[in-house]
TORMI-118688 format. One record per residue: residue in three letters; x, y, z of N, C-alpha, C in turn. Coordinates in Angstrom, 1 decimal. Example, Ala and Ser with C-alpha at 12.3 -4.5 7.8 and 13.67 -1.06 7.14 Angstrom:
! residues 2
R | ALA | 13.2 | -5.7 | 7.8 | 12.3 | -4.5 | 7.8 | 13.2 | -3.3 | 7.8
R | SER | 12.8 | -2.2 | 7.1 | 13.7 | -1.1 | 7.1 | 12.9 | 0.0 | 7.9
This chain:
! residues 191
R | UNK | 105.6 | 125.4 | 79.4 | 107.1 | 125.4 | 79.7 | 107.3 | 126.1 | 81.0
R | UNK | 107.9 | 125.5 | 81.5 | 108.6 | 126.0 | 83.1 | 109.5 | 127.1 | 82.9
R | UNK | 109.6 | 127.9 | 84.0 | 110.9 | 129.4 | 83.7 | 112.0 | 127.9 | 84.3
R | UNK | 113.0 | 128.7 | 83.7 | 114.3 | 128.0 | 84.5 | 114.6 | 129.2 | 86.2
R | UNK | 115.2 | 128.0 | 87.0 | 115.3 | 128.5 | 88.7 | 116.9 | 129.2 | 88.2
R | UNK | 117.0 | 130.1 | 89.5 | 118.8 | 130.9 | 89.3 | 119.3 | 129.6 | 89.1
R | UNK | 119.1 | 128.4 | 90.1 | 120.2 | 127.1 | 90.5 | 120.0 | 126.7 | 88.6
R | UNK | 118.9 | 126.5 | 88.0 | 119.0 | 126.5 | 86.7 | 119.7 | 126.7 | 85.8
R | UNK | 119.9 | 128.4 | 85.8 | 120.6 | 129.0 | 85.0 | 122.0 | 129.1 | 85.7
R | UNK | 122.7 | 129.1 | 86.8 | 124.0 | 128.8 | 87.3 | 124.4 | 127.8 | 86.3
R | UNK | 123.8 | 126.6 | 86.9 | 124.1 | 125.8 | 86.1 | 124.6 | 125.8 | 84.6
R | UNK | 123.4 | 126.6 | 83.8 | 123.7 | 126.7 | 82.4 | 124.6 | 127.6 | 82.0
R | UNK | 125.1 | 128.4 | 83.0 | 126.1 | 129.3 | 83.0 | 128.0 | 128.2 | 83.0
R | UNK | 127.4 | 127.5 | 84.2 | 128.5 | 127.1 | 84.4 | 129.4 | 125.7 | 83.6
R | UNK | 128.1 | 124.9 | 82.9 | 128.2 | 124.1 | 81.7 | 128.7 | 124.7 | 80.8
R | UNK | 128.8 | 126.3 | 80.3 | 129.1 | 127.1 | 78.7 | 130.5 | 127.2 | 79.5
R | UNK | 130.4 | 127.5 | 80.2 | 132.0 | 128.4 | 80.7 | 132.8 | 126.9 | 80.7
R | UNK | 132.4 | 126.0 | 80.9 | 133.2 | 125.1 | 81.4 | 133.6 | 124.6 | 79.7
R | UNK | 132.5 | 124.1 | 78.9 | 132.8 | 124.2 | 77.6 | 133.6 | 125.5 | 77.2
R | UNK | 133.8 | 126.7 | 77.4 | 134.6 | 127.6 | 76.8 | 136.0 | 127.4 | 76.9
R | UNK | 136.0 | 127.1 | 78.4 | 138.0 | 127.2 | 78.9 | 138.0 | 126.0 | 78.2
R | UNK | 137.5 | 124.8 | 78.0 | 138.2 | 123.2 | 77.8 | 138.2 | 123.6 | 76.3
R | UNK | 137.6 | 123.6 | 75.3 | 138.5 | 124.5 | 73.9 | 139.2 | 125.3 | 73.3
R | UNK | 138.8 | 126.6 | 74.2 | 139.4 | 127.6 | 73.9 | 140.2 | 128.6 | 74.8
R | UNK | 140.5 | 128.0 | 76.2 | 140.7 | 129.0 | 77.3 | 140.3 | 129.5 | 78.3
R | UNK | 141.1 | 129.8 | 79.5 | 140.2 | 131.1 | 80.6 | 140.4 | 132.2 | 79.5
R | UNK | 140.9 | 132.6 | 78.8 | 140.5 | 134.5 | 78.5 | 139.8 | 134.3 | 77.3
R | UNK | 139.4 | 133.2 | 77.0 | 138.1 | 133.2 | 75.5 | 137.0 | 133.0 | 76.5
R | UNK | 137.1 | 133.4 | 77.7 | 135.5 | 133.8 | 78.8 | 135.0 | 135.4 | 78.8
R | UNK | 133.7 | 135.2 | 77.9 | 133.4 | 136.5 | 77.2 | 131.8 | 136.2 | 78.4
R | UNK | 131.5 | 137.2 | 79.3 | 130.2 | 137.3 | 79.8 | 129.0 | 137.3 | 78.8
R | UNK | 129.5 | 138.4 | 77.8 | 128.4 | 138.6 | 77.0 | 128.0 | 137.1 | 75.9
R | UNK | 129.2 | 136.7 | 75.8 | 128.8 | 135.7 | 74.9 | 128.1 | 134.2 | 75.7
R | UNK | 128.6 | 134.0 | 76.8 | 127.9 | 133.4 | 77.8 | 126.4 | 133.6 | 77.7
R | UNK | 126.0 | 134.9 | 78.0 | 125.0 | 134.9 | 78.2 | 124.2 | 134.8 | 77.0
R | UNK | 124.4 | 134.9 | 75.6 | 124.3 | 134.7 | 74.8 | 123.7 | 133.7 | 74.2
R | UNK | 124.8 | 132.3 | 74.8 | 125.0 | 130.8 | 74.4 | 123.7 | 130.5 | 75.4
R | UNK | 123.5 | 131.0 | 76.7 | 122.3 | 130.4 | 77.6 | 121.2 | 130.9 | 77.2
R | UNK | 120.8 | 132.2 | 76.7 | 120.3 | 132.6 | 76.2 | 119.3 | 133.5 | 77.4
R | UNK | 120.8 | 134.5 | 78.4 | 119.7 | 135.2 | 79.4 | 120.8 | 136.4 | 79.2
R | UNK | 120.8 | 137.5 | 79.9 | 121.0 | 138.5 | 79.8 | 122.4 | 138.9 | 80.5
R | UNK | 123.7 | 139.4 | 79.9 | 125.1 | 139.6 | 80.7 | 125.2 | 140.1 | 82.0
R | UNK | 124.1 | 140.6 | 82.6 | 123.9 | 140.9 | 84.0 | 123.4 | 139.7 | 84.9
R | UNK | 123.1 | 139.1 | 84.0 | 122.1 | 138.1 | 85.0 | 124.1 | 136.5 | 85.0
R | UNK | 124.1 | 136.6 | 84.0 | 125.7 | 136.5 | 84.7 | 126.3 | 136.5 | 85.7
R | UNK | 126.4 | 138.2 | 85.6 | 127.1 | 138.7 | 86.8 | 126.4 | 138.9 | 87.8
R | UNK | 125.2 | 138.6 | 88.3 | 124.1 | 138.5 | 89.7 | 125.0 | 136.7 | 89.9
R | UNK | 124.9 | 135.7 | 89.4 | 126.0 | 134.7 | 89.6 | 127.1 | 134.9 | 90.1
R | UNK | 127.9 | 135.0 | 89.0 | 129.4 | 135.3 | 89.3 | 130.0 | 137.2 | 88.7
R | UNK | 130.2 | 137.3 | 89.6 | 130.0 | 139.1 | 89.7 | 131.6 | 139.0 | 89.3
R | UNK | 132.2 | 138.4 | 89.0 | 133.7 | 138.5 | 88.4 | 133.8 | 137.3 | 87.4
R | UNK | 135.0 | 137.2 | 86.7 | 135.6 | 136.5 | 85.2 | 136.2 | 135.6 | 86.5
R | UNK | 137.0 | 136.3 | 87.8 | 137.6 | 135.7 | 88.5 | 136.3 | 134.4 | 89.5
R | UNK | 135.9 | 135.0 | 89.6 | 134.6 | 134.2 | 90.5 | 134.1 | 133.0 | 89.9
R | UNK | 134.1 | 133.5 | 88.7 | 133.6 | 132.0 | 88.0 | 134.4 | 131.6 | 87.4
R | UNK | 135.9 | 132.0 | 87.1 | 137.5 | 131.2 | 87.2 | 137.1 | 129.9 | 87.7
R | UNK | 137.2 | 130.7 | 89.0 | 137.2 | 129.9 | 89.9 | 136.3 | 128.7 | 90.9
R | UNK | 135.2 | 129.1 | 90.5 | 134.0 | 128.4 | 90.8 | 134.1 | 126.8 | 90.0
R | UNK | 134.5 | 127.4 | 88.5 | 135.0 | 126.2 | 87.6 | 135.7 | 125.0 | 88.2
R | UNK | 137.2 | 126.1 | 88.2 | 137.9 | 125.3 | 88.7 | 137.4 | 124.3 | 90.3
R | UNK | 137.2 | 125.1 | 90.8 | 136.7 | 124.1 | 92.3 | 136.2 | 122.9 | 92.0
R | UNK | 134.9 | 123.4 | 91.4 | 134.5 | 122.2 | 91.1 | 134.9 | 121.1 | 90.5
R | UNK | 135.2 | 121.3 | 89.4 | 136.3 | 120.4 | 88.6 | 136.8 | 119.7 | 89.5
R | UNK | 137.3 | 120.4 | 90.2 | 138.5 | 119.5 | 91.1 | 137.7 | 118.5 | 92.4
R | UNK | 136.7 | 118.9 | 92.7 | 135.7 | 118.1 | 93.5 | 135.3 | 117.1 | 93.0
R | UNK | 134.9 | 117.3 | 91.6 | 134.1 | 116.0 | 91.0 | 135.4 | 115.4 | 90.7
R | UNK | 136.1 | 115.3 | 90.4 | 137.6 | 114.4 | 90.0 | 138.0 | 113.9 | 91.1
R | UNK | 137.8 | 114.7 | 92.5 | 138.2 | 113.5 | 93.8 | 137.6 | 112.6 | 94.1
R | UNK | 136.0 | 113.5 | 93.5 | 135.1 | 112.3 | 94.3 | 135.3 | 110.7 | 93.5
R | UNK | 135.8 | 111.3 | 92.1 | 135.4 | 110.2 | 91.0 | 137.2 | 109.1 | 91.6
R | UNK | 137.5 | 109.7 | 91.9 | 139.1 | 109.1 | 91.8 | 139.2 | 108.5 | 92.9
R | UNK | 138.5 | 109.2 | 94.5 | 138.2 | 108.1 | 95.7 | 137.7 | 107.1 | 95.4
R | UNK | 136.6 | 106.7 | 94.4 | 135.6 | 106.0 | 94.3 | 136.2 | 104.7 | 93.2
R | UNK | 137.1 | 105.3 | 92.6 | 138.6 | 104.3 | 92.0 | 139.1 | 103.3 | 92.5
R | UNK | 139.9 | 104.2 | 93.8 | 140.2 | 103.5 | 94.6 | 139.4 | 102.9 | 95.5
R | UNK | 138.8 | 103.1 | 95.9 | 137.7 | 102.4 | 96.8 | 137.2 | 100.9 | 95.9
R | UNK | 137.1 | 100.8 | 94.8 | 136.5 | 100.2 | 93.8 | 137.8 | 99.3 | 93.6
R | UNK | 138.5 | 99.3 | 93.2 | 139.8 | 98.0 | 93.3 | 141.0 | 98.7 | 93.8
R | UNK | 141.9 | 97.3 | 94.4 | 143.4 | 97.7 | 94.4 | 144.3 | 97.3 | 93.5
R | UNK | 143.8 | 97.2 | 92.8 | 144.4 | 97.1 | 90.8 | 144.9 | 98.5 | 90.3
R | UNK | 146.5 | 98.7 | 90.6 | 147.2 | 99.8 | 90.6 | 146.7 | 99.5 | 88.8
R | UNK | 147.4 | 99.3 | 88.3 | 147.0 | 99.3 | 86.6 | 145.6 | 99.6 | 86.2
R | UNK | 144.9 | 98.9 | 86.5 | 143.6 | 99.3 | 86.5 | 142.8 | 100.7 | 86.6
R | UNK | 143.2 | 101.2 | 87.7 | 143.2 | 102.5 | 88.4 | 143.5 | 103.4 | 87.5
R | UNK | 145.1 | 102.9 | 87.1 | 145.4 | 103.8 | 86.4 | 144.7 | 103.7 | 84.8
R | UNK | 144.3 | 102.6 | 84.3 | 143.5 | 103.1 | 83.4 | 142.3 | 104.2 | 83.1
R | UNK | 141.9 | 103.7 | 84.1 | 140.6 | 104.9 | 84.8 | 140.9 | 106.1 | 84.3
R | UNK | 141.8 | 106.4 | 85.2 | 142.7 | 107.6 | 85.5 | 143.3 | 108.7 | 83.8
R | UNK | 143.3 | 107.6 | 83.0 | 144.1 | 108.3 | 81.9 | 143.0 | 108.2 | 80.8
R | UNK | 142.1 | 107.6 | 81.1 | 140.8 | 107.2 | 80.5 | 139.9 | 109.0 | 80.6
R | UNK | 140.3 | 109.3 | 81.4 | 139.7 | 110.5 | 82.1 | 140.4 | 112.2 | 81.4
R | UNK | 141.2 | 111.9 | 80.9 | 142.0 | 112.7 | 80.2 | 141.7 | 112.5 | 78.5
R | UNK | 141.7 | 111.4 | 78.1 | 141.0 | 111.0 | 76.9 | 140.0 | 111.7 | 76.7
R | UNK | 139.1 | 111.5 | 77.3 | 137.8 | 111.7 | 76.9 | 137.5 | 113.0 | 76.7
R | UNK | 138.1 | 113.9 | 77.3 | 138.3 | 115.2 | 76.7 | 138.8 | 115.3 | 75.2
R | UNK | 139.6 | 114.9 | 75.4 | 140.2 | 114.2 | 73.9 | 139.1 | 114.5 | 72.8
R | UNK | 138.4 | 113.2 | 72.9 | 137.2 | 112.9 | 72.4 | 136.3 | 113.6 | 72.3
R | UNK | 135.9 | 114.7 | 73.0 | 134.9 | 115.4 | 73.2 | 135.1 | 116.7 | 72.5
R | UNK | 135.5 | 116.9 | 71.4 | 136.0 | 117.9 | 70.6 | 136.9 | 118.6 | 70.7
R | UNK | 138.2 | 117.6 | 71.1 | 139.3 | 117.4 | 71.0 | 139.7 | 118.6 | 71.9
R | UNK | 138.9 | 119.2 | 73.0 | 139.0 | 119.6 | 74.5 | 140.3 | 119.1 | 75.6
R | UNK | 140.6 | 120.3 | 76.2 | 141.6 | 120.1 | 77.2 | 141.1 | 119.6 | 78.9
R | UNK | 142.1 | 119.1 | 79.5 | 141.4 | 119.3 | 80.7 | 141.3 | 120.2 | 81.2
R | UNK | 140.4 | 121.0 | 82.4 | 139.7 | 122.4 | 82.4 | 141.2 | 123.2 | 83.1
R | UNK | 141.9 | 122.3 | 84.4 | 142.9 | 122.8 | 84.9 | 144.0 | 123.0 | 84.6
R | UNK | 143.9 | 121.9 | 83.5 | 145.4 | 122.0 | 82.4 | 145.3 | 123.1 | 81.5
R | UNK | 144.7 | 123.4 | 80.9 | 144.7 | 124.5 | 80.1 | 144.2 | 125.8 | 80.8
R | UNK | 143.7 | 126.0 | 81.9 | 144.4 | 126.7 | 82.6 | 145.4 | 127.4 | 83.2
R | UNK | 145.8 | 126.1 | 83.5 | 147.7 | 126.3 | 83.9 | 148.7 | 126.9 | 82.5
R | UNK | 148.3 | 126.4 | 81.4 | 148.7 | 127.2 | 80.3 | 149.2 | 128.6 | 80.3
R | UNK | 147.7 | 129.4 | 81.0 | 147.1 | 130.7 | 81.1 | 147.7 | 131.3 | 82.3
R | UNK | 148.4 | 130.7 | 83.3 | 148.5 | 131.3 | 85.0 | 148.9 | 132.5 | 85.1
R | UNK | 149.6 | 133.1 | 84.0 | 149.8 | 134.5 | 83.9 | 149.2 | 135.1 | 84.3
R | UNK | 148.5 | 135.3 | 83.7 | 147.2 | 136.0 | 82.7 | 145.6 | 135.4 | 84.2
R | UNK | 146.1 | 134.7 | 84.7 | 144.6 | 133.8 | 86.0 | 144.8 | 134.6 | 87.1
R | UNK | 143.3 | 135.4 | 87.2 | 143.2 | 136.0 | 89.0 | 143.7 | 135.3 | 89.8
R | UNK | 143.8 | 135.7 | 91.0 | 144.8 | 134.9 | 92.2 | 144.0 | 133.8 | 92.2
R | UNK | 142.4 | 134.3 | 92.8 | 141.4 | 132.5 | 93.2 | 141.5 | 131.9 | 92.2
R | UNK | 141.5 | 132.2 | 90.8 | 141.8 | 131.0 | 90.0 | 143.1 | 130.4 | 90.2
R | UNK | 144.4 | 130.8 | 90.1 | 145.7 | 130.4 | 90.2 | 145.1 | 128.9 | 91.7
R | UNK | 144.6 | 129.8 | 92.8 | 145.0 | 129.1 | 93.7 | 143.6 | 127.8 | 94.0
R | UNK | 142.8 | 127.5 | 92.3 | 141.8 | 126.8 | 92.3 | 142.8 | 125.5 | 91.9
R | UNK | 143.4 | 126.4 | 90.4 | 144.2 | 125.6 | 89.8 | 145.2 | 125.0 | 90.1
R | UNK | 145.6 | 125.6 | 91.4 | 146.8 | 124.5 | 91.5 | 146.1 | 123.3 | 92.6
R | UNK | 145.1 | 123.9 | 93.6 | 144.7 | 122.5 | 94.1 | 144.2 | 121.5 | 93.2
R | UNK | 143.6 | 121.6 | 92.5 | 143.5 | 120.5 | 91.1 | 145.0 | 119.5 | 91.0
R | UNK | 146.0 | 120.3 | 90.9 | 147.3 | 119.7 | 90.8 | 147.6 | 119.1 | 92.1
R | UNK | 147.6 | 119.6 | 93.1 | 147.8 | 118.8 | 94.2 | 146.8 | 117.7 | 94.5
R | UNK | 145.7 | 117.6 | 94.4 | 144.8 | 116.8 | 94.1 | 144.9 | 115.3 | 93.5
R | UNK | 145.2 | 115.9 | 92.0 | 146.2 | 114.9 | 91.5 | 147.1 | 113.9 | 91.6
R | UNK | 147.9 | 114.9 | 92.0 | 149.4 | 114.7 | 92.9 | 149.3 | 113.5 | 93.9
R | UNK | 148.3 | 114.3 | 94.8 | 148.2 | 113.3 | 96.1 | 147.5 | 111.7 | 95.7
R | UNK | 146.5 | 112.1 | 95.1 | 145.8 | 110.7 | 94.3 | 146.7 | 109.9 | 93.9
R | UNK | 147.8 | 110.2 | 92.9 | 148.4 | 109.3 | 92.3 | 149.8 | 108.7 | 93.2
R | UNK | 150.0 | 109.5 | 94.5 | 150.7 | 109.2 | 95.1 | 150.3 | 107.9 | 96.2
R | UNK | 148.7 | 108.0 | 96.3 | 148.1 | 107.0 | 97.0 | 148.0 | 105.6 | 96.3
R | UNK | 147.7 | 105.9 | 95.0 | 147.7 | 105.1 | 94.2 | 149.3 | 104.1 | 93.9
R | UNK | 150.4 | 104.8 | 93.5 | 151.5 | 104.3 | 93.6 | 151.9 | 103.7 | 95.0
R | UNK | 151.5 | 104.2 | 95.8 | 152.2 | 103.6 | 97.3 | 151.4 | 101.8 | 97.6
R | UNK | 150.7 | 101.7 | 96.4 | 149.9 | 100.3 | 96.4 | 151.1 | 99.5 | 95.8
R | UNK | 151.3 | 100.3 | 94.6 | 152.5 | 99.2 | 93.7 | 153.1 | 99.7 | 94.5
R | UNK | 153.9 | 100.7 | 95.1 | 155.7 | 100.1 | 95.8 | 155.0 | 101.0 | 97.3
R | UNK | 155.1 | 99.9 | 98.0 | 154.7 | 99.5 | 99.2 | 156.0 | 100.6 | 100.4
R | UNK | 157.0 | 100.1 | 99.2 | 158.1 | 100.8 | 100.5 | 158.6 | 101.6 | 99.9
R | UNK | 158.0 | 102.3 | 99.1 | 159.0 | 103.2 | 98.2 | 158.6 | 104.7 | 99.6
R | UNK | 159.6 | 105.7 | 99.7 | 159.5 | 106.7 | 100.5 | 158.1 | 107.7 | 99.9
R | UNK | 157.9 | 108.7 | 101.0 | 157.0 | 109.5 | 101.0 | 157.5 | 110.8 | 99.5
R | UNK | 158.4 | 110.8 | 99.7 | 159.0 | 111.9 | 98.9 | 159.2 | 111.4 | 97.4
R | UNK | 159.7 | 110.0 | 97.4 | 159.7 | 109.4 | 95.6 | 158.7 | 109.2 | 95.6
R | UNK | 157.7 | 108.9 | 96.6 | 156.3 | 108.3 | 95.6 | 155.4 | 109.6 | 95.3
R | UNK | 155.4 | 111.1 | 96.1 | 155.4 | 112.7 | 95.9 | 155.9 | 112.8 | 94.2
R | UNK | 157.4 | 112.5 | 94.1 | 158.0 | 112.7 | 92.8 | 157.3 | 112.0 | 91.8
R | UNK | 157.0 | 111.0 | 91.8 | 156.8 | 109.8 | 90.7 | 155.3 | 110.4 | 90.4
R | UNK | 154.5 | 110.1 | 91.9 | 153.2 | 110.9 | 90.9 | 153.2 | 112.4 | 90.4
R | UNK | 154.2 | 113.3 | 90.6 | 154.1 | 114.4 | 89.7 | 154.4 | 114.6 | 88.6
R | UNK | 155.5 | 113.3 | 88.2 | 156.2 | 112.9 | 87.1 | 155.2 | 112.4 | 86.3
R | UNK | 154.1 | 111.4 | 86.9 | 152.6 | 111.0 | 85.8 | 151.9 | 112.4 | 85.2
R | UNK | 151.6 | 112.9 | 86.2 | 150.7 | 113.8 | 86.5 | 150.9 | 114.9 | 85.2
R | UNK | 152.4 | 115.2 | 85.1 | 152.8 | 116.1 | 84.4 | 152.5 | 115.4 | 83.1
R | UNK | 153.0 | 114.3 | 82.9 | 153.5 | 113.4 | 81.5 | 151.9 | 113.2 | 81.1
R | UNK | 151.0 | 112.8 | 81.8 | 149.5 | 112.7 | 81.4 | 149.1 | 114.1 | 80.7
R | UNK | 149.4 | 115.2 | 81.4 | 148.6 | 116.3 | 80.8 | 149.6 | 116.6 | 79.6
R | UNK | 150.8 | 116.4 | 79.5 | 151.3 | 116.9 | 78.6 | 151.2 | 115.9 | 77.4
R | UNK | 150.6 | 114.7 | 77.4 | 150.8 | 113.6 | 76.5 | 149.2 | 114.6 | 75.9
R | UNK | 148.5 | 114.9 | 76.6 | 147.3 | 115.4 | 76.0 | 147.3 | 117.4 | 75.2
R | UNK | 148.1 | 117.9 | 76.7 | 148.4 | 119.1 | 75.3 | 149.1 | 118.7 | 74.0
R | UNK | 150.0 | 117.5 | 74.0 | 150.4 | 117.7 | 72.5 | 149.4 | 116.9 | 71.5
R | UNK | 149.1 | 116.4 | 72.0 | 147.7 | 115.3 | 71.1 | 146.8 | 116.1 | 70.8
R | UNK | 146.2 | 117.3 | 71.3 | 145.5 | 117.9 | 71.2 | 146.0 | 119.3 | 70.0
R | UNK | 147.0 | 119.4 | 70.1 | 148.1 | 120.5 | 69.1 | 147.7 | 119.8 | 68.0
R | UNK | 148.1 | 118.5 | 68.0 | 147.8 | 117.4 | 66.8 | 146.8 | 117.3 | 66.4
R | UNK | 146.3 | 117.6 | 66.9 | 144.3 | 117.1 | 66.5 | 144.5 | 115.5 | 66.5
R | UNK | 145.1 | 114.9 | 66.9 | 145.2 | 113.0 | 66.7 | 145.3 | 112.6 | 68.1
R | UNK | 144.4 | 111.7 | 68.7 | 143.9 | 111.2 | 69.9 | 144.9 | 109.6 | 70.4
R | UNK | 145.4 | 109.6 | 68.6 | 146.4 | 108.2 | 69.0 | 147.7 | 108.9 | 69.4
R | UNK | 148.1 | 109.8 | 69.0 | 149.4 | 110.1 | 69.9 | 148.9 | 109.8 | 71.6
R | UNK | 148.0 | 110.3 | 72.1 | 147.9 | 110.4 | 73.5 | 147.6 | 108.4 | 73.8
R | UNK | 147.3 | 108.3 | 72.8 | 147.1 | 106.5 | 73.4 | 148.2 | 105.8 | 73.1
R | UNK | 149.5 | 106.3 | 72.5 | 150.3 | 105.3 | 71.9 | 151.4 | 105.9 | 73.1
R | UNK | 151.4 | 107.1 | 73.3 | 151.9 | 108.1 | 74.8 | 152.3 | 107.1 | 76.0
R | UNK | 150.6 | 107.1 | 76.3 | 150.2 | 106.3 | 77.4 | 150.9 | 105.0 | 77.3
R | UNK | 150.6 | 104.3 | 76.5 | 151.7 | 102.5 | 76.4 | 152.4 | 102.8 | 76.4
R | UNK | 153.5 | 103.8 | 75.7 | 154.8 | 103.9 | 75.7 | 155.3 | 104.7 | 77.4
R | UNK | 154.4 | 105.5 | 78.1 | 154.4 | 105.6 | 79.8 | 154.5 | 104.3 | 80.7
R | UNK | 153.6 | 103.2 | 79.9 | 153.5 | 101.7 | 80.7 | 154.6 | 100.9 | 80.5
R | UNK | 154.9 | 100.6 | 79.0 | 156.2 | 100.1 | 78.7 | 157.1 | 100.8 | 79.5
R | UNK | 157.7 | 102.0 | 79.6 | 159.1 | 102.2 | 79.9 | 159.0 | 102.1 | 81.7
R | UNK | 157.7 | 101.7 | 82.2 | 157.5 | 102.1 | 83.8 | 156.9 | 103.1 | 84.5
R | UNK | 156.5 | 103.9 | 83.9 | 156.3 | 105.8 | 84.1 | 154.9 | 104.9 | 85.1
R | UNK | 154.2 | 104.6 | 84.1 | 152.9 | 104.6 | 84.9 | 152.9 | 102.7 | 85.2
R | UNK | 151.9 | 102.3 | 86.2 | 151.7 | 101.0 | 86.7 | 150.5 | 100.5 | 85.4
């Protein structure tokens, strides 16, 4: 058997943590139990991430990198606004599904109180991120709509998605967030 490399155990640090906030929170981030779950020692943690805030936020970053990368690659991939958007809310689900988990930024945002500054300011670029994506995405369906409604409209998804999933997730029932979602399509919300 091979030792595990630091880049190893980062990793397996940052896989628990990331499982911890999407069920139960940023402040259910316990070092010691981290190190616990990986099965190395609460210092060897903090030789990683030497703060609760550092690996906040490290989380969050990333999160939000892999979601651009995944959401350029959307777009790049068709200009099927509907489509897109299925992707898109497909992606929110699957937390869902995954032991009825939040998204990492959203339930964060829950917490912003209580979130170190670099977390606050991980978490909101996640939101802007969003934001901006879905505003790219809408400017396909309405071509002439202004810079500022199509800003609004995707914040108005943005919010309505994560919140269609905190209450489904209150619920423990995955069909509120799917019956959500058509009833977003039906009334217009989403393409």
């Amino acid at each position: 058997m091979m030792a595990k490399t630091k880049t190893d155990m980062r990793e397996a640090v940052m896989a628990a943590a990331k499982a911890t906030v999407q069920s139960r929170g940023y402040n259910a981030l316990s070092f010691r139990e981290l190190a616990k779950e990986v099965g190395i020692k609460s210092a060897s943690v903090h030789y990683h991430f030497p703060t609760k805030g550092d690996l906040g936020a490290a989380l969050a970053r990333r999160y939000t990198e892999e979601g651009a990368a995944f959401l350029a690659e959307l777009l790049a991939t068709s200009e099927d606004a509907t489509w897109c958007m299925d992707r898109y809310t497909e992606i929110f689900r699957s937390a869902l599904a995954n032991d009825n988990r939040m998204c990492l930024c959203g339930i964060m945002s829950a917490e912003l109180d209580d979130l170190p500054a670099e977390v606050r300011a991980e978490v909101g670029k996640f939101a802007a991120m969003n934001v901006g994506w879905l505003g790219n995405l809408l400017s396909r369906a309405k071509p002439t709509a202004s810079e500022q409604d199509l800003r609004e409209h995707a914040m108005a998804i943005f919010a309505a998605i994560e919140g269609a999933q905190l209450v489904a997730r209150g619920c423990r029932d995955i069909g509120i967030y799917d019956r959500t979602i058509r009833a977003y399509r039906a009334a217009g919300l989403i393409p």
